[in-house]
N, C-alpha and C positions, 0 to 999 in steps of 0.2 A: 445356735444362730451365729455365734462369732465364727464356727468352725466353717459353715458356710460361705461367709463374705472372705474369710482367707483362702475355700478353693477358689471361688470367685474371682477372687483377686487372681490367683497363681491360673488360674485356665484362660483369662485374659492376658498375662503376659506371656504366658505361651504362644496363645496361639498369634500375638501381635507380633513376637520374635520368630516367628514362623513364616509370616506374611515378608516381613524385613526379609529374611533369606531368602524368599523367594522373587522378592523385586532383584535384590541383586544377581541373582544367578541367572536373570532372565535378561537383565544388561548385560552382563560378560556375554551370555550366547547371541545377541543381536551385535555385538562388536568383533561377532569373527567376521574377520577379511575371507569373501570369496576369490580367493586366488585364480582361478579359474580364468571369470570374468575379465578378472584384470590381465591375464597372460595374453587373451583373445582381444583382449581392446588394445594392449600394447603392443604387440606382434602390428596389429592395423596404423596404429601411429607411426611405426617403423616403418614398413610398406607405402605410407603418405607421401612422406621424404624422398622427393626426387630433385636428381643434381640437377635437372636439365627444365624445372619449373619451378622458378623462384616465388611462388606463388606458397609449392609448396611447403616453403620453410617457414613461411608466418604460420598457416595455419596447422602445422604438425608442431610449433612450440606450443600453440594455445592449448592446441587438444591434452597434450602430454599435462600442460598447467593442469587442465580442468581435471586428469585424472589423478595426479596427487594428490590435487585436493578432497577429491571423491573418497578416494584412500585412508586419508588422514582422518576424515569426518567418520567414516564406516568405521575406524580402526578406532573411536571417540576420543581423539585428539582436541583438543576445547578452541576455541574460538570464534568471534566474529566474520574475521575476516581469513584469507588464506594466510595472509604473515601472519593471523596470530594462531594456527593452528601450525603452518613452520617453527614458530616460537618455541609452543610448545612442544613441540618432537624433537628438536634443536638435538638432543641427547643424542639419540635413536640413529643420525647422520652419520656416517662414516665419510663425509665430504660436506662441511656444512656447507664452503665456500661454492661448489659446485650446484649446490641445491640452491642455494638465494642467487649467483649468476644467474642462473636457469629461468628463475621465478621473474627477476627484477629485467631479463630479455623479455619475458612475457609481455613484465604491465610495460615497458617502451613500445612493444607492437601494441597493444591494447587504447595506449593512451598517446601517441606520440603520432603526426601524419606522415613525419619524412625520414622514419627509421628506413635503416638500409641493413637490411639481414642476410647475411651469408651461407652459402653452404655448409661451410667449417661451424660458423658459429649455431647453426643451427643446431648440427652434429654435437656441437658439447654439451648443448644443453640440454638438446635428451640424453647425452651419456647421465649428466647431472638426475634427472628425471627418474630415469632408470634406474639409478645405485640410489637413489631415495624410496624410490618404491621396490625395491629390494631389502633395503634396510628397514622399511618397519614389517617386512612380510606381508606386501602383498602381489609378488611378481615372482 
């Protein structure tokens, strides 16, 4: 009977440390970045960006936001909000200043009525965009 309740026991931690390995391996493989996706959606952002429609420089920073963000989350970067998902990838930057510029252009067009956005500034902030979504691999 004792010898019982100690397979018991050991076939139960088995198989729970089993179940364990397999939750994790099943989050690392939904936190690959489809690079792909993002090269085709980036390549379009790029393409948006024209000098001669100021229209299209608000809405080519937002887009390039939203796809960072996209990135970051897919890539399980943690947070709430998108700074706190910048936060946490902070490391991962090879230009942090260029990626919070970029981001903090965003929420002024987002949240501001009488922002005045540039061609030039437009241009930096997807470079910023860009070499962030490079940097965590997914572009």
């Amino acid at each position: 009977m004792d010898q019982s309740i100690i397979f018991m026991f050991a076939a139960v931690v088995i198989v729970g440390g089993l179940m364990i390995a397999a939750i994790g391996l099943s989050k690392n493989s939904s936190r690959r970045i489809n690079v792909e996706h993002y090269r085709v959606k980036w390549l379009e952002i790029e393409q948006q960006l024209k000098r001669d429609e100021p229209s299209s420089f608000h809405l080519s920073v937002l887009n390039a936001d939203k796809l960072l963000d996209s990135a970051l989350t897919q890539a399980g970067f943690r947070g709430q909000t998108m700074a706190d998902r910048l936060k946490s990838a902070v490391k991962q930057f090879s230009n942090r200043n260029a990626v919070w510029s970029a981001h903090k252009l965003r929420n002024q067009i987002a949240h501001e009525t009488d922002v005045h956005v540039t061609y030039d500034s437009a241009r930096s902030a997807l470079a910023g965009f860009k070499q962030a979504l490079k940097d965590i691999g997914a572009i």
